[in-house]
C-alpha positions in Angstrom: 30.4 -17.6 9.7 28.0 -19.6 11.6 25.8 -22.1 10.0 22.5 -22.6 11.7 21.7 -26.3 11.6 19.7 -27.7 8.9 17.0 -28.4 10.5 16.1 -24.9 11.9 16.4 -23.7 8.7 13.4 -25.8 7.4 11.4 -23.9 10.1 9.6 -21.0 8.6 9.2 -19.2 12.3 12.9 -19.9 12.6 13.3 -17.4 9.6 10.8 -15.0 10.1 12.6 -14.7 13.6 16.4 -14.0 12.3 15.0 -12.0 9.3 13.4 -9.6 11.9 16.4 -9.7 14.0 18.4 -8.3 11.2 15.8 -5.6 10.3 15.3 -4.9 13.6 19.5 -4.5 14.5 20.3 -2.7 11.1 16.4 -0.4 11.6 17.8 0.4 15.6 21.3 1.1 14.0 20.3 3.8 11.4 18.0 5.5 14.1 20.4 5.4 17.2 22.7 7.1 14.7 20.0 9.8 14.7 19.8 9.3 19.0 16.1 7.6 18.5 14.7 4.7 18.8 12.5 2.7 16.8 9.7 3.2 19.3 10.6 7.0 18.5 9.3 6.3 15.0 6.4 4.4 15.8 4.8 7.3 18.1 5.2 9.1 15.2 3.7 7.1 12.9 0.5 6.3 15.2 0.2 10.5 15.8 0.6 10.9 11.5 -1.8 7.9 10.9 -4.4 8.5 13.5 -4.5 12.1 14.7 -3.6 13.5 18.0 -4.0 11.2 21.0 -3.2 10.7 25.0 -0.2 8.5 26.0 -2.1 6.4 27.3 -3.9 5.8 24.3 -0.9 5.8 22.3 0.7 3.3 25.0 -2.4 1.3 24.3 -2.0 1.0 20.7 1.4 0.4 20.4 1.1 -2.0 23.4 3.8 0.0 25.8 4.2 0.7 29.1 2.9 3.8 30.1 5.9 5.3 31.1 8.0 4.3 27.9 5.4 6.3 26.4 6.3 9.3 28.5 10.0 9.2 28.0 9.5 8.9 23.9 6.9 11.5 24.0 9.3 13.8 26.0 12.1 13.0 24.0 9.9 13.8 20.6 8.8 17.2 22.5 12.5 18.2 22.9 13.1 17.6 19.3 9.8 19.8 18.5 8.1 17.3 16.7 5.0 16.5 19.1 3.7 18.9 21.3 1.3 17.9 24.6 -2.0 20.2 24.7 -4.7 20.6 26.5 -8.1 18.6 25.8 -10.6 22.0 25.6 -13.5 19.0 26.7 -11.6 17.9 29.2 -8.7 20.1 30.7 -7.2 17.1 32.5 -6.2 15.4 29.7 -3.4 15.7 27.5 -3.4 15.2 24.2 -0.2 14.8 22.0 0.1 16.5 18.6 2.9 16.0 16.0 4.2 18.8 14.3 5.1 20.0 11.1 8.5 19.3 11.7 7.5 15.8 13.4 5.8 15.3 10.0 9.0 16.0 8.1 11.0 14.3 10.8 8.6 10.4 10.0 9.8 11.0 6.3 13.0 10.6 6.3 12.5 7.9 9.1 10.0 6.1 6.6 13.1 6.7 4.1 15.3 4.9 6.4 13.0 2.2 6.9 12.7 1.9 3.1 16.5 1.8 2.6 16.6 -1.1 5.2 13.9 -3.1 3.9 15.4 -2.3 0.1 18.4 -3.9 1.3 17.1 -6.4 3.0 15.0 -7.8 0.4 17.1 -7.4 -2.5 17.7 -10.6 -3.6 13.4 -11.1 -4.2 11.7 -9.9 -6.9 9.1 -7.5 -7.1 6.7 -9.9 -7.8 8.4 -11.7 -5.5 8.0 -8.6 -3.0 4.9 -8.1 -3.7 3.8 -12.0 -2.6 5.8 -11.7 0.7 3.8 -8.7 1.9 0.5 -10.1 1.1 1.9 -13.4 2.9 3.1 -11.1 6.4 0.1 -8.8 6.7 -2.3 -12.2 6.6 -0.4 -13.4 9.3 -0.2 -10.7 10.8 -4.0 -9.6 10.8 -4.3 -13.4 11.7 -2.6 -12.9 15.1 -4.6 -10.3 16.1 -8.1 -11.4 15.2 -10.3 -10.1 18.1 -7.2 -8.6 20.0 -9.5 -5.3 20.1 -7.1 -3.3 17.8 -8.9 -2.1 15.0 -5.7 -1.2 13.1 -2.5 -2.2 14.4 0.8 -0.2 14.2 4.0 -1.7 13.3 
């Protein structure tokens, strides 16, 4: 086993940035079990959280190329958990919808994600828990002050 140097592990930003690594691999690992992605799970966390919405506003929010957007939104409508409809205001637009079974789908992907973050933070306390949240989202908020999202996804 490598040992990072000393150093780096005073660094804070170090941390945060092999910690998300980790999630990130053993996250990507449970869903590409499942054939998804994570960005699979965060389209359908932006449709549950905010309603139906365009790919380009969902490309928007989750800051992704609009064409990334199309091939998870196609690969969600394949699974039948979004569908695309026509706006009635506005028949050029598409709007994309999750479905029951997309709602059922984001639960036991949110149950993944729990597992992960369970195992990941096991050795902390709840308290302990409880303090590193509150720490994360105030960063987090921090970076984007006045980036014109008014609630970001993950």
């Amino acid at each position: 086993m490598e040992t990072a140097p000393p150093s780096l592990l005073r660094r804070d930003t170090y941390l945060l940035a092999k910690v998300g690594k980790a999630v990130r691999a053993r996250l990507g690992a449970r869903m590409a079990a499942r054939q998804l992605r994570l960005w699979h799970m965060a389209v359908l966390a932006a449709l549950d959280d905010f309603g139906p919405r365009s790919q380009r506003q969902l490309a928007a929010r989750l800051t992704l190329h609009p064409s990334d957007v199309t091939r998870v939104v196609d690969d969600l409508v394949e699974r039948g958990w979004v569908v695309r409809t026509r706006d009635p205001a506005d028949r050029r637009r598409v709007s994309v919808r999750l479905t029951p079974e997309g709602e059922e789908a984001l639960r036991r992907l949110e149950a993944e994600a729990s597992a992960v973050e369970d195992e990941i933070l096991s050795p902390l306390t709840p308290d302990a828990r409880a303090e590193l949240s509150t720490a994360l989202r105030l960063v987090f908020d921090h970076l984007h002050q006045g980036s014109g999202e008014d609630e970001p996804v993950p």
